[in-house]
MDTraj code that builds the backbone (N, CA, C; nanometers):
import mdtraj as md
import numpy as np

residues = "UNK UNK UNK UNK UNK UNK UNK UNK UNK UNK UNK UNK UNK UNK UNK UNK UNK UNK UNK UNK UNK UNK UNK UNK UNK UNK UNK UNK UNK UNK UNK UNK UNK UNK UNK UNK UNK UNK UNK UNK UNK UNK UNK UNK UNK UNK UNK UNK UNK UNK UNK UNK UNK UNK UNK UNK UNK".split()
xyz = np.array([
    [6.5437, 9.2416, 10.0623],
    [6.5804, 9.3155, 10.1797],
    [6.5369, 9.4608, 10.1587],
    [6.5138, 9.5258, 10.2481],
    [6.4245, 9.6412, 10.2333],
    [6.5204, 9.7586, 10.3551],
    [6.4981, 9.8915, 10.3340],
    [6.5651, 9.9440, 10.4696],
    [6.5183, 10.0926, 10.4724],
    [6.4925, 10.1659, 10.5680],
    [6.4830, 10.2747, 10.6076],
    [6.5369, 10.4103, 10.6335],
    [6.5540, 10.4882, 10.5827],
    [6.6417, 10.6102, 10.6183],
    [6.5916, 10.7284, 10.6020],
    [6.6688, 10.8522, 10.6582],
    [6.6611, 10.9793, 10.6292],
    [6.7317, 11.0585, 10.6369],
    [6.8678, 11.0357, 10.7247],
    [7.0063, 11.0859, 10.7322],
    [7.0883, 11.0558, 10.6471],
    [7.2513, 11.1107, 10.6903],
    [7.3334, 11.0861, 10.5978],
    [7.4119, 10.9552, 10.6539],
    [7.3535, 10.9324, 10.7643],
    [7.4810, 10.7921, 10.8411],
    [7.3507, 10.6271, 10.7658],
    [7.2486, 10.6968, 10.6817],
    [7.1867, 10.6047, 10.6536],
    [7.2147, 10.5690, 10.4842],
    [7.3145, 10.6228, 10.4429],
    [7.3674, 10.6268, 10.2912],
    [7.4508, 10.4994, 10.2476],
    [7.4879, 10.4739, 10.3132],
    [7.5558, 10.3295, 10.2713],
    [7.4326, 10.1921, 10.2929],
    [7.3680, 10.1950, 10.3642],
    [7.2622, 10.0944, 10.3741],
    [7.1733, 10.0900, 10.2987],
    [7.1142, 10.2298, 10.2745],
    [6.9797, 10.2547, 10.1424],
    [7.0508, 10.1877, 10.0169],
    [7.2103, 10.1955, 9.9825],
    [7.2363, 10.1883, 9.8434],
    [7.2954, 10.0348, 9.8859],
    [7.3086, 9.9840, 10.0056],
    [7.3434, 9.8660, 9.9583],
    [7.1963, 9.7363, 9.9642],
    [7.0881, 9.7796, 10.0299],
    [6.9680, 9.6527, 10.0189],
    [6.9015, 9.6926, 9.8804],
    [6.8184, 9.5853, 9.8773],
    [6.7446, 9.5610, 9.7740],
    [6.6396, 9.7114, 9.7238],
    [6.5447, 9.7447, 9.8803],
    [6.4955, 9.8530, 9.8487],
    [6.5265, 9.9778, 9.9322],
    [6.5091, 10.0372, 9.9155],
    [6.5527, 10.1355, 9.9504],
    [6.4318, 10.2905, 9.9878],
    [6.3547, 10.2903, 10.0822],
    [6.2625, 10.3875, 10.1559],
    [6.3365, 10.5120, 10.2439],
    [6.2725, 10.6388, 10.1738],
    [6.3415, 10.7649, 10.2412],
    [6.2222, 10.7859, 10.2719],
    [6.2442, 10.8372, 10.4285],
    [6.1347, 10.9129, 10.4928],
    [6.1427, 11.0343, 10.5856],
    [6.1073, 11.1586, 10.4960],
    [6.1433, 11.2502, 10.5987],
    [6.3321, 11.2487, 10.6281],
    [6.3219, 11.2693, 10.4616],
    [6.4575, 11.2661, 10.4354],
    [6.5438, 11.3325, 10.3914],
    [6.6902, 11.4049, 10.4456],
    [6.7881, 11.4785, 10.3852],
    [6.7968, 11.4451, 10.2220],
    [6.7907, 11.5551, 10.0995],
    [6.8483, 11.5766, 9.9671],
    [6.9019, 11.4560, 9.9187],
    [6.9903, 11.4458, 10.0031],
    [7.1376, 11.2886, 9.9195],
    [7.0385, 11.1355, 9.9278],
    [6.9323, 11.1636, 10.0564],
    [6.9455, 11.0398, 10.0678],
    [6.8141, 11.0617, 10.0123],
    [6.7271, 11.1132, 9.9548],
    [6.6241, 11.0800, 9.8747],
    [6.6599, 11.0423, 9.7419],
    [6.8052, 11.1025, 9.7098],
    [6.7991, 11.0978, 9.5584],
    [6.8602, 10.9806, 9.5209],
    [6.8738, 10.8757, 9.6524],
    [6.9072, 10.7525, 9.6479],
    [6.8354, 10.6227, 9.6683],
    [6.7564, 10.6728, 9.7086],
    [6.5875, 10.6048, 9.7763],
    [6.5467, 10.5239, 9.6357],
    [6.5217, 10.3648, 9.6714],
    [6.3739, 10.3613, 9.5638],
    [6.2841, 10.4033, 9.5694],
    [6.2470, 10.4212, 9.6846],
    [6.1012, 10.4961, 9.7056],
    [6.0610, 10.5744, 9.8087],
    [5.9998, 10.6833, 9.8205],
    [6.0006, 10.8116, 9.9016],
    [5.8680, 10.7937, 9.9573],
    [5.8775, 10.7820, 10.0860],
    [5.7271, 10.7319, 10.1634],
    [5.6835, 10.9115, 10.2346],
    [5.6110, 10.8798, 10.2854],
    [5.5410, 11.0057, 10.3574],
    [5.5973, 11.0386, 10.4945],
    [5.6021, 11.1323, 10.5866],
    [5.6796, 11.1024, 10.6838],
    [5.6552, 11.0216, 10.8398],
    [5.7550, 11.0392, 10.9156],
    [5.7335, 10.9486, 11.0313],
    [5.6220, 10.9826, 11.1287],
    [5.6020, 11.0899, 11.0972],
    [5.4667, 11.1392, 11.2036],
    [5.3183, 11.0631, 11.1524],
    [5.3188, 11.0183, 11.0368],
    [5.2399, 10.9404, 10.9974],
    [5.1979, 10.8096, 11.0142],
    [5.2940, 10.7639, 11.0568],
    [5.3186, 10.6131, 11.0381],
    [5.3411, 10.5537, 10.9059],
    [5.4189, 10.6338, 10.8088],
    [5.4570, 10.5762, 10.6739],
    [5.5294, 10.4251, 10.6561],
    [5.6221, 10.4274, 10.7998],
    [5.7211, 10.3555, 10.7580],
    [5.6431, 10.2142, 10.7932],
    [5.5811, 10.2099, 10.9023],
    [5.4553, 10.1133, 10.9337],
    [5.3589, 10.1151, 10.7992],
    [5.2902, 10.1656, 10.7772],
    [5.2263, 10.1406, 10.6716],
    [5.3184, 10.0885, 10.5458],
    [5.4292, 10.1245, 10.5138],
    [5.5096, 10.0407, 10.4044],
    [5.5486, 9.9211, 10.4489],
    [5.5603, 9.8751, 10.5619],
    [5.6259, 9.7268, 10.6066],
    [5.4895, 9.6176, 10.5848],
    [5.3877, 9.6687, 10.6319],
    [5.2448, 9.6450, 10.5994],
    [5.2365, 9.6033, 10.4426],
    [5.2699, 9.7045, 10.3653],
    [5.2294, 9.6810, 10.2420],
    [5.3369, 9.5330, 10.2077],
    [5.4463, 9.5670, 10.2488],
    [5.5429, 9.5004, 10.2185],
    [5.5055, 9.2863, 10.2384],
    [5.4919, 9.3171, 10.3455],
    [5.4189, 9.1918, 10.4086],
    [5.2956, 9.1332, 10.3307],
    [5.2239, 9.1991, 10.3214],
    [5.1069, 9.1833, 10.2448],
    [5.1361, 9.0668, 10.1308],
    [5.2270, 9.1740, 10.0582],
    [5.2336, 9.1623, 9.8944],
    [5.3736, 9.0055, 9.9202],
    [5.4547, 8.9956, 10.0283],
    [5.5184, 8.8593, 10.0332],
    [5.4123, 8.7198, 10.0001],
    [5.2809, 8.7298, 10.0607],
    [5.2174, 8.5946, 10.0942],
    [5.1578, 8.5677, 9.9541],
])
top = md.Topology()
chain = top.add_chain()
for i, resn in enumerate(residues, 1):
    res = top.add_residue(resn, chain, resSeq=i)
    for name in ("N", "CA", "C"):
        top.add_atom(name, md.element.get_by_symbol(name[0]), res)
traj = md.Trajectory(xyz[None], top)
């Protein structure tokens, strides 16, 4: 299970799935993140679901 955040109402979800993606993210919730993507103006979070998918098959 994988999940998305960057606020603080997103702190209980990052620490309870499997992974955990901060994007364009408040202090607390990066330092909780597995992994720190690039931000939303990018299409990071698309490009990580992508990767994500990929690497399932």
């Amino acid at each position: 299970m994988a999940a998305f955040g960057d606020g603080g109402n997103d702190f209980e979800m990052l620490q309870f799935v499997g992974q955990g993606f901060a994007s364009d993210a408040i202090p607390s919730i990066k330092a909780i993140a597995d992994h720190i993507i690039g931000s939303n103006e990018a299409e990071s979070v698309l490009t990580q679901i992508k990767k994500i998918l990929v690497a399932e098959k």
